[in-house]
N, C-alpha and C positions, 0 to 999 in steps of 0.2 A: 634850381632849387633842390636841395638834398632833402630827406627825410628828417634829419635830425633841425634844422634851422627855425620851421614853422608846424607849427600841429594841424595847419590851414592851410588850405587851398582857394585858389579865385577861378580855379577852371573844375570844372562836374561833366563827368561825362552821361547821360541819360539815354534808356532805350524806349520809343515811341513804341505800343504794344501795338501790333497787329492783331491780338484777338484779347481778351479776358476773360476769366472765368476762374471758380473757384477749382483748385486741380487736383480733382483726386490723388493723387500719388503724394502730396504733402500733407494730405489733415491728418493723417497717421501722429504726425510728429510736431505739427506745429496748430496750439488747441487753440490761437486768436483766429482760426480761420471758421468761416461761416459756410453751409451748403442749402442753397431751398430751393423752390420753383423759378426764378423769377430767370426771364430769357437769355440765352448768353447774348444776341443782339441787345438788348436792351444793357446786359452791363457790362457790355464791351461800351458805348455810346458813354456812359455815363463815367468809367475809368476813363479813356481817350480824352472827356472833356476834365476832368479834373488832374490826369497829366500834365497836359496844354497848358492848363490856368496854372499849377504849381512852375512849372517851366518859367512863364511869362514873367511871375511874379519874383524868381532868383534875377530875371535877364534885368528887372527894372529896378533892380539893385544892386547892376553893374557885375554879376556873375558870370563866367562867360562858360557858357554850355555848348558841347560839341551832341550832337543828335545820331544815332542809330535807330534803324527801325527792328523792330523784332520780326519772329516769326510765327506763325499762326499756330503752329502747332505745341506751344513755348508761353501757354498762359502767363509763366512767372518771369518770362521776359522781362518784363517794366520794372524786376527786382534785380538787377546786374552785381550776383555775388561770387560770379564766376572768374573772374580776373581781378587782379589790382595793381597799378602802378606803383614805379618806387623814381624818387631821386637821381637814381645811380643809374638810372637807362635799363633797369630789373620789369620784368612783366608775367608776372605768375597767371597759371592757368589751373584751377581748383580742380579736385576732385569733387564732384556734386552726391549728396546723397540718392537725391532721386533720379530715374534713367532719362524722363522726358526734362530734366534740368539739362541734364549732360550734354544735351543737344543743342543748351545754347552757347557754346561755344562758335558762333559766328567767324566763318575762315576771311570774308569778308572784314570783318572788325578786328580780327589778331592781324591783319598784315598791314590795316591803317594803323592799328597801335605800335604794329614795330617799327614804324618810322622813326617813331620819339623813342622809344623803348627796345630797341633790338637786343636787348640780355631777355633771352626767356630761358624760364623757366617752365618746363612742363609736367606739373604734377598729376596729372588727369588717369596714369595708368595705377595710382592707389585707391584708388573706386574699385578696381578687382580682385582688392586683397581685402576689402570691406573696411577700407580707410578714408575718412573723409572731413576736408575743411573747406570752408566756404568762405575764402576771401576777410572782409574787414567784418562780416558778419559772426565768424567764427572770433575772431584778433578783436576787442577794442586797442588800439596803439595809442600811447602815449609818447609817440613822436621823439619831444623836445628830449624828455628823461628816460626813453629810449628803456619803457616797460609795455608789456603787451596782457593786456588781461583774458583770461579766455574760460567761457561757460562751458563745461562739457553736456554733450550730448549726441542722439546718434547721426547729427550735422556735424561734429566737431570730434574730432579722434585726439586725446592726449598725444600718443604717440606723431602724429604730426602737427601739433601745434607745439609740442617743444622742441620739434624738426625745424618749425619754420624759425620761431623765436632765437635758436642759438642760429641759423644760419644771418639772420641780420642784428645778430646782438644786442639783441632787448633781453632783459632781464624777464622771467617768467612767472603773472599772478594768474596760476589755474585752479579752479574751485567749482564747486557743483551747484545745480540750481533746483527747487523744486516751484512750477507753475501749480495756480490755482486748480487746476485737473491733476493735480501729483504726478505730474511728469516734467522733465527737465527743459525750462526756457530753450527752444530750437535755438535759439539767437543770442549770441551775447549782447548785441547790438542793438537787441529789444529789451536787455539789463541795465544796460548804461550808454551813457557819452562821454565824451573826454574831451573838453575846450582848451582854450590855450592857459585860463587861469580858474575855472569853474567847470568841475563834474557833475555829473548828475548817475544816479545809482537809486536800483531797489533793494537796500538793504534785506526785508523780510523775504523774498524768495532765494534767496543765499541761506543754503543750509548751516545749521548752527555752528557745526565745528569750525568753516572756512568765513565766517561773517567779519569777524573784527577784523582776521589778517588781510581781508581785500579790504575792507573801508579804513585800514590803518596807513595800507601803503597808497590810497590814492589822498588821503589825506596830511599826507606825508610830500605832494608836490600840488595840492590844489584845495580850493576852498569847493567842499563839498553837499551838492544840495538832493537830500534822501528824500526818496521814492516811494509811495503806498505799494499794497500788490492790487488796489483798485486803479491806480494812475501805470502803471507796468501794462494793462490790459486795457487801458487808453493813449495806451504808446507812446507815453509822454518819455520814457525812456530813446526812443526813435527818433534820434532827433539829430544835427550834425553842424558843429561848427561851421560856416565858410567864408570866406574871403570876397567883397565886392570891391565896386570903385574906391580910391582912394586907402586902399588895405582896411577899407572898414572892416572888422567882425560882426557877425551875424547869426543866431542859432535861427536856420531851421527846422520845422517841428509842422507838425497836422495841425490843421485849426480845431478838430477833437481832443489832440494832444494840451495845446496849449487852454483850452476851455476847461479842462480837467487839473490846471496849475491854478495855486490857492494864489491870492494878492502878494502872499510874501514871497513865494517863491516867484513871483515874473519880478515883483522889484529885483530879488535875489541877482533875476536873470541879467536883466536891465542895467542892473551894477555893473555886469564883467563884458556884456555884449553892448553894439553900439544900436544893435536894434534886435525885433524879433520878426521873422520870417516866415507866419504862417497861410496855412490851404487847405482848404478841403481833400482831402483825400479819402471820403467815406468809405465808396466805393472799395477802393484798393485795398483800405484797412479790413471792410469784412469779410470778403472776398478772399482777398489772399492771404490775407492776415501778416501782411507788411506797411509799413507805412512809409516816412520823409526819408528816413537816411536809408532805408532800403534803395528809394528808387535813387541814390547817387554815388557814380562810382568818384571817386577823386584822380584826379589825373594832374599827379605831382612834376 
């Protein structure tokens, strides 16, 4: 399967978290995340079961999920945005912004991926020049039409995301964001999705000057359904195409996510997918402040 054939995947790769908790070193930068009392055992327990159940429920929709465990030291483990697969046997290795990110590079897990994937690519030494992308989190791709959208921020370095974009020939929509706390959405991927014939985008945290030119060009190859900036911070934006039994389509999404979409927008959904795929992921969402398409890497 190449990159350009399917904007979908039926294989997800997922990291089973060894520990949880919210990680100091990210609420700097990313303002969906939550910090208080409540025990790291206790939302470690409570992430791990709401994994488990999100897993269970792709697998009984004919998903096929390959499992890694994390590491303990690696809170944001469960968030795998540190690699990404390609078509062409390509396996990119991000530079992470934060330092206990960088550490999840699993040597273990780069050398099962380069079974299927032996082109790598290793970007990891531009974190010392104070350069940094994080994988599809940085990238939303739009595969089929071979454009790549990208939200800057101090996750996301222009300079290498027009690196990556000309090196697999996507055409480039980069444009800035501002979040509820006036600072730039960590995440493009907490801005938008990209389905195979239905996006989903918050227009209102796209600053004024760059708004029309990304909702023109994505509505220029898809039927598009706009974003509140209160459903952006219910992470209904988070959300990810996939592929089950029978090439069914499927949007994955939080069951916070999808409780936070109005009647017209799920018929909306329901028009273009052949189901909707949601879970709890409370936990995870306040905590880490990631949510569904965080926790899945695609493995094309």
């Amino acid at each position: 399967m190449t990159d350009s054939l399917f904007q979908s995947t039926n294989h997800l790769l997922m990291i089973e978290p060894a520990s949880f908790y919210a990680n100091p070193q990210t609420m700097e930068t990313n303002a969906y995340q939550v910090q208080d009392d409540a025990p790291r055992d206790v939302l470690f327990a409570k992430a791990l079961k709401e994994w488990r159940g999100f897993r269970d429920k792709l697998l009984e929709k004919g998903v096929i999920i390959t499992t890694h465990r994390g590491f303990e030291n690696c809170p944001d483990m469960v968030f795998p945005n540190c690699m990404s697969t390609h078509g062409d046997g390509g396996l990119y290795l991000y530079p992470m912004y934060n330092e206990n990110r960088r550490a999840e590079h699993s040597s273990d897990l780069v050398a099962m991926l380069q079974k299927a994937y032996p082109h790598v690519h290793d970007w990891r030494h531009y974190a010392g020049d104070q350069l940094h992308l994080e994988s599809t989190a940085s990238i939303c791709r739009d595969r089929v039409n071979k454009i790549g959208y990208s939200g800057l921020s101090a996750r996301t370095s222009r300079v290498l995301a027009e690196k990556w974009l000309d090196e697999k020939g996507y055409s480039p929509v980069i444009f800035e964001t501002c979040s509820h706390a006036g600072i730039p959405v960590y995440h493009t991927d907490c801005v938008m999705w990209i389905g195979t014939s239905l996006a989903a985008i918050c227009t209102p945290c796209i600053i004024e000057n760059d708004r029309s030119r990304v909702v023109s060009s994505l509505r220029a190859t898809h039927a598009v359904l706009e974003l509140s900036m209160e459903q952006l911070s219910a992470f209904c934006g988070n959300a990810l195409e996939v592929r089950g039994a029978e090439g069914k389509r499927y949007l994955a999404i939080s069951s916070g996510g999808y409780a936070a979409l109005t009647p017209d927008q799920i018929s909306l959904i329901r028009d273009h997918f052949d189901d909707i795929i949601h879970s709890d992921l409370s936990t995870l969402e306040r905590y880490g402040g990631g949510s569904a398409r965080c926790c899945l890497m695609e493995l094309f």
